[in-house]
N, C-alpha and C positions, 0 to 999 in steps of 0.2 A: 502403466507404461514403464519400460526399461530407462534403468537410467543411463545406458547405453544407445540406446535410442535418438534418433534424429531430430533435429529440431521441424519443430510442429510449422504447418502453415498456416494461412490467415483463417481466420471464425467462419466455419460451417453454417447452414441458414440452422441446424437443429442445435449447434451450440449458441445461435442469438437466441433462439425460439427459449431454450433450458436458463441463460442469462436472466431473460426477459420475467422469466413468469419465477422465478429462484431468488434473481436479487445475487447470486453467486454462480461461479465454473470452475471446476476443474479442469485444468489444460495441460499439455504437454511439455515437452522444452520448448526453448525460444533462442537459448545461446548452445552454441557447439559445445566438446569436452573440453577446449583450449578457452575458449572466451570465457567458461565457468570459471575453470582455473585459476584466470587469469583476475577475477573481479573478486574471486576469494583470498588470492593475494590480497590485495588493495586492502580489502574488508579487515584483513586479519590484521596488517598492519595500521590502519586507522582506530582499530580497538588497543592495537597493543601499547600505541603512543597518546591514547587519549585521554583528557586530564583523570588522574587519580579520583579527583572528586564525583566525576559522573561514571554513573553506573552504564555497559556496552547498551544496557535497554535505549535508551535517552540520545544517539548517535541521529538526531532531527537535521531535513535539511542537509546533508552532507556536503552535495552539490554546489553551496551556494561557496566554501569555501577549497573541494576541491575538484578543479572542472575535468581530471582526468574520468571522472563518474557521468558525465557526458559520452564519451566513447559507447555508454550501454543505455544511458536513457534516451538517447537518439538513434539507435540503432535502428539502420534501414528495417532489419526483421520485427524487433518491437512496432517502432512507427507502422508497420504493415497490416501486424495483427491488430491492434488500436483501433486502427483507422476498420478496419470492419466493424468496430462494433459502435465509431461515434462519428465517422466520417472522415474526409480529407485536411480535412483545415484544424489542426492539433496542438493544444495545449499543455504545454509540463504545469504543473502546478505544484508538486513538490516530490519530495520522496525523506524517506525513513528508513533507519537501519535498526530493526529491534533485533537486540543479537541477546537468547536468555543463555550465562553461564550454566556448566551441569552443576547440579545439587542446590543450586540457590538461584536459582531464574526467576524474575518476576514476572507475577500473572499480568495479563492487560484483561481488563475489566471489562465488564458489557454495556457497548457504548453504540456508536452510530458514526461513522465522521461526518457526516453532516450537520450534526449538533457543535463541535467546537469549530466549523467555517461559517455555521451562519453568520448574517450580515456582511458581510465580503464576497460572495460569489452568490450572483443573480443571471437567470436562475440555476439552484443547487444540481450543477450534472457533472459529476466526478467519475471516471472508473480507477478505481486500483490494480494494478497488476503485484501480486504479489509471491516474491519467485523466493522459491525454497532452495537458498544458499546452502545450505544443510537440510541430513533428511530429516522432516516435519512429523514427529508423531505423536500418538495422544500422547506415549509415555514421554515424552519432552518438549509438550508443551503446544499441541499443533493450534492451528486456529479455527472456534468454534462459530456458526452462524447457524443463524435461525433463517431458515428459509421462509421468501414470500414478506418478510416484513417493510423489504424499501417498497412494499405500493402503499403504505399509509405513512404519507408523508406530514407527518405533525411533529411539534416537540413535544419531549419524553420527559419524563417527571426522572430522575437522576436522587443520590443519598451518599454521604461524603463516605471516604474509607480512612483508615489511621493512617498517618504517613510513612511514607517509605515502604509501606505493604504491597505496593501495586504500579505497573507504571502511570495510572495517573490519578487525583485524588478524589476519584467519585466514581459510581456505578450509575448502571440503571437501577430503577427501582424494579424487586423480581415482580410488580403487577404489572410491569410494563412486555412482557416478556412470557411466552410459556417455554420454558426449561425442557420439558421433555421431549423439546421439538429440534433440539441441538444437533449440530450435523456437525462431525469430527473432519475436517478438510484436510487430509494427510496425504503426502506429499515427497515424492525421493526426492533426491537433490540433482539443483536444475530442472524442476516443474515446475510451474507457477500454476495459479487460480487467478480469477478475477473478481472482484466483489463493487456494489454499486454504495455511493456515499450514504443512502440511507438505510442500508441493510443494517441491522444488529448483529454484530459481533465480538469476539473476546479471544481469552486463552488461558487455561490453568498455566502453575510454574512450572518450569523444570526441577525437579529431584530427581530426573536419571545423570548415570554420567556424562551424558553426549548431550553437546552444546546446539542449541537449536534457532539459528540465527537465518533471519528471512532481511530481501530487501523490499521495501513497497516503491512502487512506482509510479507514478498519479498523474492524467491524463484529466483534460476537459475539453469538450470543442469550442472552437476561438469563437462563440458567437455568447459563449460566458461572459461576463463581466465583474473582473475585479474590484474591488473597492476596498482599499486598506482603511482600518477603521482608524487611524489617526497617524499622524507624523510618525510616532514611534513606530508605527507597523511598517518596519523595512523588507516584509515578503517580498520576494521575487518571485516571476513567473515568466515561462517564454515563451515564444510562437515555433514550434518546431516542427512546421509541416505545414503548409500552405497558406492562407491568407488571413486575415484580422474581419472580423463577423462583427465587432464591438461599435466600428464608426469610430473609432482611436479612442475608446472610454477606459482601452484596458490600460496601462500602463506598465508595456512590457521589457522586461531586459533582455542585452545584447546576448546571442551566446559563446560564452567564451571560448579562446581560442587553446585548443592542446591542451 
């Protein structure tokens, strides 16, 4: 699809059927050329003032401290497509800014998200929306998935990596996984994909010059229940599209204003 191109409407019954039986989608846009624009601003300024000490990969959470990132994870057109594929009643649960500089971007390892929310979210149904801020390619790093794996929903046997090599400090184990079944999800800028919590996926680094920075987006339907695993776990999560499925078990935040 151009990336002049319109933005895409809500999930076709053949894009649920491909979701379904994949575990992943390639999709269309979602935001105009001005709304893209406008959140690559934001992005590029949030990377460029952000502390010295962390790396743009590590940008977790954004949202929680600034709500102008609201404007797009509530976004009538987001919330529209969502809701085709997990219903009316919508859950933010988080979002991530993996932004890899060119020539030294860090790989994200092959992992699962469902493996670092267990115990917190019962039961585990997460979608990602993950929109390619920049265009996504193998040469810079795009995002790799093994198709068909979120229907064996077990834990995975994991092996630690050296630090600082990777965004986070462990892999899957490669028996967990057959490699040659790797699907390159590439991506212009302003497309997004979708992928399901327990799908396996990753991403080599970037070594080309062109910076390859995506935002994730992360949806559950409100009949999830949250459970923070202790006083420290200050997660936030919010009801942004119809009603509470929990019986008030979730413990959700206000959303903020402007």
């Amino acid at each position: 699809m151009s990336a002049q191109s319109a933005p895409a409407g809500p999930p076709t019954p053949a894009h649920l059927e491909m979701y379904r039986a994949d575990g992943y989608l390639r999709f269309g846009r979602i935001f105009d050329e001005a709304e893209l624009a406008d959140l690559r601003r934001y992005i590029d300024f949030l990377i460029e003032t952000r502390p010295k000490s962390k790396r743009p990969e590590h940008l977790d959470v954004p949202h929680f401290e600034h709500p102008y990132l609201f404007k797009f994870l509530t976004h009538p057109r987001v919330l529209d497509i969502i809701e085709g594929f997990i219903g009316p009643d919508i859950v933010l649960w988080s979002s991530h800014f993996i932004s890899k500089p060119g020539g030294d971007g860090l790989p994200v390892s092959w992992h699962t998200d469902a493996d670092y929310w267990k115990g917190r979210l019962d039961p585990m149904e997460v979608i990602t929306l993950w929109l390619a801020v920049d265009r996504s390619t193998r040469e810079n790093g795009c995002m790799r998935v093994i198709p068909g794996t979120h229907l064996r929903r077990i834990e995975r046997r994991y092996r630690d990596l050296a630090p600082g090599t990777n965004v986070f400090e462990n892999t899957l184990d490669e028996s967990e996984f057959d490699l040659g079944r790797a699907v390159d999800v590439e991506l212009e800028a302003g497309e997004c994909s979708f992928h399901d919590a327990w799908t396996i996926h990753g991403s080599e680094g970037n070594f080309s010059p062109m910076r390859r920075c995506g935002y994730t987006m992360r949806y559950m339907p409100a009949h999830v229940v949250f459970t923070p695993l202790s006083e420290r776990d200050q997660h936030k999560v919010f009801l942004v599209r119809g009603k509470d499925r929990t019986g008030g078990k979730t413990p959700y935040t206000e959303i903020p204003k402007g």
